[in-house]
LOBA-341559 format. One line per 3 residues: number of its first residue (from 1); for each residue x, y, z of C-alpha. Coordinates in steps of 0.05 Angstrom, whole numbers, m for minus. Example, Ala and Ser with C-alpha at 12.3 -4.5 7.8 and 13.67 -1.06 7.14 Angstrom:
BEGIN
1 = 246 m90 156  273 m21 143
end
This chain:
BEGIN
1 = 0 0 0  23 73 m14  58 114 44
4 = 1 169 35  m58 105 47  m19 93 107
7 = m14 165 124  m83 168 116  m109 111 154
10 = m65 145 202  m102 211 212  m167 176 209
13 = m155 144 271  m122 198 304  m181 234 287
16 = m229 183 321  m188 184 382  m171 263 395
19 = m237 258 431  m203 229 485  m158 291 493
22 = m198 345 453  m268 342 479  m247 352 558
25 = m203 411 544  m251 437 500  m300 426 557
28 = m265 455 601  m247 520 563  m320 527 555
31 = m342 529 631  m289 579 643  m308 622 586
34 = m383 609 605  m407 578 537  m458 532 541
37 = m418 459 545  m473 424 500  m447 459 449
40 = m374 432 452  m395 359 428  m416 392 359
43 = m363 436 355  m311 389 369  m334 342 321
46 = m336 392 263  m273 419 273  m241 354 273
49 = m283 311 214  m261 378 179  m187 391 196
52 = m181 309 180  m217 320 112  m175 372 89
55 = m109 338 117  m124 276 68  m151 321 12
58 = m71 347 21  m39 281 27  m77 263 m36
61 = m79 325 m73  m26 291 m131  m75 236 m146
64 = m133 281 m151  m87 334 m196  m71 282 m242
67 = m140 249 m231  m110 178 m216  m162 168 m167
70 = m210 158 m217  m163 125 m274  m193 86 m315
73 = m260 98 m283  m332 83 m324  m358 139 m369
76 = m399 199 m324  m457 185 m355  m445 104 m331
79 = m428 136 m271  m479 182 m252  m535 137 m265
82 = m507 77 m211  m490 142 m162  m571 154 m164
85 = m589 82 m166  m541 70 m111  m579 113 m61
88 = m636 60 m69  m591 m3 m70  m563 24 m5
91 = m630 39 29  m652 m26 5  m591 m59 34
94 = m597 m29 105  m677 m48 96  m665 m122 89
97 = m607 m124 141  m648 m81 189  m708 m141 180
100 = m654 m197 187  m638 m165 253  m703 m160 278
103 = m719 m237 256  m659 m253 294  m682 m208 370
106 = m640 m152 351  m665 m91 377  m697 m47 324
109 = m665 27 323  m583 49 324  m561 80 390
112 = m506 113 335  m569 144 306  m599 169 365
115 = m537 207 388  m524 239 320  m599 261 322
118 = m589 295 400  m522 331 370  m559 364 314
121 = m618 374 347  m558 422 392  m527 448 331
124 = m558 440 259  m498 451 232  m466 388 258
127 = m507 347 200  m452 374 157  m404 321 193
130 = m454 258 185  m491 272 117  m423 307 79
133 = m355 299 113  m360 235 153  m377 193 87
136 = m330 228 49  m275 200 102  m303 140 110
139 = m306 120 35  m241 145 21  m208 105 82
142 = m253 48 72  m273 34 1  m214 76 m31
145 = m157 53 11  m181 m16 55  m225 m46 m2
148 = m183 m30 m58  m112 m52 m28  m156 m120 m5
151 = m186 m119 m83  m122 m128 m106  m104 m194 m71
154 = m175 m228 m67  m232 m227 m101  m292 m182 m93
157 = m331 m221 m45  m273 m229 12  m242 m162 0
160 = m320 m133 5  m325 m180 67  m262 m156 105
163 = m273 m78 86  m351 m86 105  m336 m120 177
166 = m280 m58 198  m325 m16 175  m387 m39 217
169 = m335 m41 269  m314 32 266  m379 47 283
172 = m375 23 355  m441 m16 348  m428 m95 341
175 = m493 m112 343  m507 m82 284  m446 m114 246
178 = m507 m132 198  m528 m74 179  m460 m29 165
181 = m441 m93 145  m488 m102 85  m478 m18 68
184 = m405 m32 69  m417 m81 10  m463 m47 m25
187 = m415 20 m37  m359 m44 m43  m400 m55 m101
190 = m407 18 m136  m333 30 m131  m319 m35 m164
193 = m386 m27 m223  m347 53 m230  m279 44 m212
196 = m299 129 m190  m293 135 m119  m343 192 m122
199 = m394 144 m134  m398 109 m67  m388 174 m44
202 = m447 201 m78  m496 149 m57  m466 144 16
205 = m482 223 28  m552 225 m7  m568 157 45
208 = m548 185 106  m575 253 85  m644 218 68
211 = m646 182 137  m611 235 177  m662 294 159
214 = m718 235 157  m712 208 231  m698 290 254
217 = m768 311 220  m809 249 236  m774 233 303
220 = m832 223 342  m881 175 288  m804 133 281
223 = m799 124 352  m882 104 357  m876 54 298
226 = m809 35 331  m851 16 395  m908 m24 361
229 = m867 m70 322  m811 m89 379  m887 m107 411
232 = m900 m144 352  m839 m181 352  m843 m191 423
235 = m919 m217 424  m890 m271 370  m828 m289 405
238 = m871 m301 475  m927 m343 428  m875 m380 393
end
């Protein structure tokens, strides 16, 4: 793998740990300034999905100047039209994992989710990091640098497999290994139909934009539809 993927994988994790660090001093500068501490969650997180972002945008800035990125990449037209029709291949993808889940007693709903939703519901502008820079990271480290150094080893299916699992595992919700799991594969899948990174990307933004602004809007009938089928599945599972 390149030094810049490795540089890159690098700041990506130190960017996922500086919370550690970051957040309480950044905490505490707020109570002795005053400012309200809700607001240093959103802030922090901003600051650092951007200062990562634009830290790998410099590392790579010769591939993307001499548009090896994307060499050899489909035609735009090609392109464009699996970008669209891989916003509905992903939503269909976290549909049918979400329903294997449930079949298998896995609670329905993502505590990940929930605590994204309670941050922008703080600061609005913090949807910037989960519907814009966060997949833009993630498909970079993971499809762009993971996947495609795996892709060149093994086939699609165990490179997809490997790529998909660390990236449901980033995510710091095992349970729903499924799920990220079967999104991993599906933008797995656009990169390789495209060989254009900004595919995945594409479809990965418009998803979590779609379910992000969804679940924010319609929080409450989610959360009531949420309750009467986890009373569905219970009534079953106590009948069975």
């Amino acid at each position: 793998m390149k030094k810049e993927y490795w540089w890159v994988i690098i700041i990506y994790i130190a960017m996922q740990l500086s919370s550690l660090v970051g957040l309480p001093i950044l905490l505490y500068g707020f109570k002795h300034f005053d400012i309200s501490q809700k607001l240093a969650v959103p802030i922090y997180l901003i600051g650092s999905f951007s200062i990562a972002l634009i830290i790998i945008l410099i590392i790579l800035r010769k591939e993307m100047n001499t548009r090896r990125l994307d060499e050899r990449g489909s035609p735009l037209g090609y392109s464009a039209i699996w970008a669209v029709l891989g916003i509905f291949l992903a939503l269909f993808a976290q549909y049918a994992a979400a329903m294997i889940e449930s079949l298998l007693g896995v609670k329905m709903g993502s505590e990940n989710t929930q605590d994204i939703l309670k941050i922008i519901e703080i600061m609005p502008l913090a949807i910037i990091v989960t519907s814009i820079i966060g997949p833009i990271l993630e498909e970079i480290v993971f499809r762009k640098i993971i996947f495609g150094a795996l892709y060149k080893r093994f086939n699609f299916f165990i490179s997809a497999l490997i790529s998909s699992v660390v990236f449901a595992l980033a995510h710091m919700e095992p349970v729903h290994i499924l799920l990220y799991s079967a999104m991993g594969f599906t933008f797995a899948f656009l990169y390789v139909k495209t060989n254009r990174i900004i595919v995945p990307i594409f479809a990965h933004v418009s998803m979590n934009t779609m379910v992000v602004l969804v679940q924010y809007v319609y929080k409450d009938d989610i959360d009531r539809l949420r309750r009467e089928a986890e009373a569905v599945q219970n009534f079953i599972g106590g009948f069975l």
